[in-house]
Each structure stands twice: as C-alpha cells, then as structure tokens.
N, C-alpha and C positions, 0 to 999 in steps of 0.2 A: 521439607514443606516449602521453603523458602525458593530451594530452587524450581521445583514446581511453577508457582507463583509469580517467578521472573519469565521461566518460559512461555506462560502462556500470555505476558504483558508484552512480551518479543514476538509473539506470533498476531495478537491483536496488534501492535504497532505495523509490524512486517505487511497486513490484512491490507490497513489505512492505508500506506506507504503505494503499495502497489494499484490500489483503485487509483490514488491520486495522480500516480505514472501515467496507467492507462488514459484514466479523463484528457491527460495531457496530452497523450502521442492521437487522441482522439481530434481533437480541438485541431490540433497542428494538423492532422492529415485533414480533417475540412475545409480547414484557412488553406490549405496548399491547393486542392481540391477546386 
C-alpha cells in the first residue's frame, strides 16, 4: 500500500515538474523569438 502511494506522489510530482519545464522552454523560446 505504501509503495502504491509513493508512486503515485512521484508521478503527481514528475506531472508538476514537467508542465513547469515546458512553461519554461515556452517563455524562453518567446523571449528568444
């Protein structure tokens, strides 16, 4: 159960992590843009 539970806190995290990349390489290819 436990590991369950960390997994899907690592995949919600992993979720976040990667929208905030994208926004970022977004932002940056505009400003370059």
């Amino acid at each position: 159960m436990n590991e369950e539970g960390e997994e899907s806190d690592q995949t919600i995290i992993e979720r976040r992590f990667i929208r905030l990349v994208q926004r970022g390489r977004w932002e940056f290819v505009q400003r370059v843009n």
